[in-house]
N, C-alpha and C positions, 0 to 999 in steps of 0.2 A: 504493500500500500504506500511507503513512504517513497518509492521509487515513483513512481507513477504520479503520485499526487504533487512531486515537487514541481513538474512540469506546469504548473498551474503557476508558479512562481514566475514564471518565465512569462507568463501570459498577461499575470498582471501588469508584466513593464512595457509591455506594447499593445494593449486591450486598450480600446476607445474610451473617455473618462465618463465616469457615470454623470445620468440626466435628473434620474428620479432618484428619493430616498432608500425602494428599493434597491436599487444597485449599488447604490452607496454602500448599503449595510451590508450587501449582500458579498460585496469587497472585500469589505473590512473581517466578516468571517470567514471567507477564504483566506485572505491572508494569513489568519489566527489560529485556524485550524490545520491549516498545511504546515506553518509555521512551529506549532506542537505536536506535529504529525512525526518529522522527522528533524535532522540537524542540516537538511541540507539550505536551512533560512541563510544562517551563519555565511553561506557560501555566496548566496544569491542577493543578501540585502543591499550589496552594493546597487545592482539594478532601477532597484523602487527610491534607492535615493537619489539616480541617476533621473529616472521619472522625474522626481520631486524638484533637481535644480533644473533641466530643462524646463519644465511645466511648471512653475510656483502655482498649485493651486492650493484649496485648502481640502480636498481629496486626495489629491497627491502627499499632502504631509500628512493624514491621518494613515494613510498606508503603512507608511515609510515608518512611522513611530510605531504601529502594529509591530513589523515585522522587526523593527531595530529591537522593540520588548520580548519578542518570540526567541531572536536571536541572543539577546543577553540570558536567556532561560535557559536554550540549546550550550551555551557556552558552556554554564556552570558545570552543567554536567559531564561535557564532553571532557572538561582541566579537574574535577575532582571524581569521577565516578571510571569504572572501565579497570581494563590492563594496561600497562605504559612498558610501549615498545621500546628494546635500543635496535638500531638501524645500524648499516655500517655508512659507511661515504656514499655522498647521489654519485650512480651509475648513470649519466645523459647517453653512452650510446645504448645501455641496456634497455633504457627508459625509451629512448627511440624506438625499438625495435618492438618492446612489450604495447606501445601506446599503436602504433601502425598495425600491430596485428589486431587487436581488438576492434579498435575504431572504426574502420575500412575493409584491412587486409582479409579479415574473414569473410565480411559481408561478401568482398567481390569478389575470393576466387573458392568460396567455397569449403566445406569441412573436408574434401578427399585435398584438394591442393596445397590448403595451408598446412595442412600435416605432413605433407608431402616434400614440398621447397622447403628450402633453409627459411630459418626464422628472419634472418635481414631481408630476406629478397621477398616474404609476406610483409615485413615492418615498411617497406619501403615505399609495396602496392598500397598499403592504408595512409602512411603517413603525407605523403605526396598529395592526395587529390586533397586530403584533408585540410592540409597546410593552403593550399590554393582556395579552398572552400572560406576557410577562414579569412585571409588575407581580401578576399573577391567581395567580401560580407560588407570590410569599411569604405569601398570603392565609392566616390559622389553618386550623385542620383536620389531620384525620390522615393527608392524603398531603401536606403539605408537606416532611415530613423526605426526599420522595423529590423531588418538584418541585422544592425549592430549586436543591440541588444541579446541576439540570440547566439550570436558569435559569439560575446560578451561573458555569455550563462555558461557556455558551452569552456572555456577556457578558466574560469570560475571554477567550476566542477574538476575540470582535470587539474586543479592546483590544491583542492581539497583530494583529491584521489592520491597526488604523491603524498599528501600530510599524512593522512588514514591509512594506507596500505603501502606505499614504496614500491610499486612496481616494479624497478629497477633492480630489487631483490628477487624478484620470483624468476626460480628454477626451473618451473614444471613447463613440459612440454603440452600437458591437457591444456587447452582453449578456454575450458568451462572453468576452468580456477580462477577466481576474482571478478568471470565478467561481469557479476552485477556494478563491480563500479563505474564501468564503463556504458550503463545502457543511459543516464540520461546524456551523455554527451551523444552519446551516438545517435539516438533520437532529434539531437538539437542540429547534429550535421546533416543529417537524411532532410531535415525540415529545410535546410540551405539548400542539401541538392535541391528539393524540387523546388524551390522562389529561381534556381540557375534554368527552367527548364523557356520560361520567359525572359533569358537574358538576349540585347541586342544583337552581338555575336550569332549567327546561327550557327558555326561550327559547335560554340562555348555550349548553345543547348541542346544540340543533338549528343554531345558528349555527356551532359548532365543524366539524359532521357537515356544515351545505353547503359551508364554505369548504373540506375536506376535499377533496368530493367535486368540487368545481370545480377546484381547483389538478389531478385527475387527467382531468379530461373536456376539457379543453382543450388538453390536449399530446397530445390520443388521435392526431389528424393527424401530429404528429412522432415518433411511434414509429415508424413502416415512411417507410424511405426508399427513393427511385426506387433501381431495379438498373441497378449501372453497363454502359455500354456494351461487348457482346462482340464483342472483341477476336481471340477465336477463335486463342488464342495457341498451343492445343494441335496445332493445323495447322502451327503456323509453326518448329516447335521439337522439337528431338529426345528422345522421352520421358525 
């Protein structure tokens, strides 16, 4: 839940400003509750203050103080409650390689490829479009006031991911170890791809629109999984 609900955080800082009280309030308890939902306020609150100096409204600053109180909650606990990790020294080309494969790397070539290729040469598939995606996000134009911010969340999130876990440390060649910290950035990148599928450029959007459609044609095999073996449990057991 708190994975999926932080996206909403993200929404707040580019969602149109409310009209009615309805919406207002309606704000302010999304804020509130996603905010106590999980820690990822802490990461994100830069966004809604970012809202708040562009837009000086008086909605814009009851946001921002919501989520600045959620996030001073989230702290507490995050600096007195928990385990406390020792790390060794940042790994940046290890970090390269762990952050490219999650991000991208997997998406686009796949669970048989990226287990397959060396790890730099999946790191390299993800980190590349991704680095482009991001950089492409603060370009002038009139949807960067929506882009940024989503770049923004998105770069956020991967600075709270080396704090939390150190990617740069992990060993394991499984895929599945740690990606949940990587699913709201990756969410935030795929949101980028598709704003590039309208971009000027029509080389830039037809490249948007394959890497799109590859990242979904290549997992089509790992949707339906074998049915597990029957057990025939209902014979064995009293209704």
């Amino acid at each position: 839940l708190q994975w999926c609900t932080a996206l909403l955080l993200v929404q707040q800082a580019v969602i149109a400003r409310p009209v009615t009280w309805g919406e207002r309030v309606g704000d302010l308890v999304i804020v509130l509750l996603v905010g106590l939902t999980g820690p990822f306020v802490i990461a994100l609150v830069p966004l809604l203050i970012w809202r708040w100096w562009r837009d000086r409204r008086a909605d814009n600053a009851l946001g921002m103080v919501v989520a600045l109180a959620c996030a001073a909650v989230q702290a507490w606990f995050v600096l007195r409650t928990g385990p406390k990790f020792t790390f060794p020294p940042f790994n940046l080309g290890s970090f390269a390689v762990i952050v490219g494969q999650h991000l991208l790397g997997w998406s686009a070539l796949g669970d048989a490829w990226a287990r397959q290729w060396p790890r730099w040469v999946v790191g390299a598939c993800g980190l590349v479009p991704a680095a482009a995606l991001l950089l492409a996000a603060f370009r002038p134009g009139p949807w960067r006031r929506y882009r940024a911010p989503v770049a923004a969340a998105c770069l956020l999130m991967l600075a709270a991911v080396v704090y939390r876990s150190r990617p740069d440390t992990w060993n394991f060649d499984n895929l599945w170890f740690g990606d949940r910290y990587f699913y709201v950035p990756r969410v935030l990148l795929f949101w980028l791809l598709v704003w590039e599928f309208r971009a000027v450029v029509a080389t830039f959007a037809w490249l948007a629109r394959g890497l799109y459609a590859t990242c979904a044609v290549v997992h089509l095999h790992s949707y339906v999984l074998p049915a597990p073996p029957n057990y025939h449990w209902s014979t064995q057991v009293e209704p």
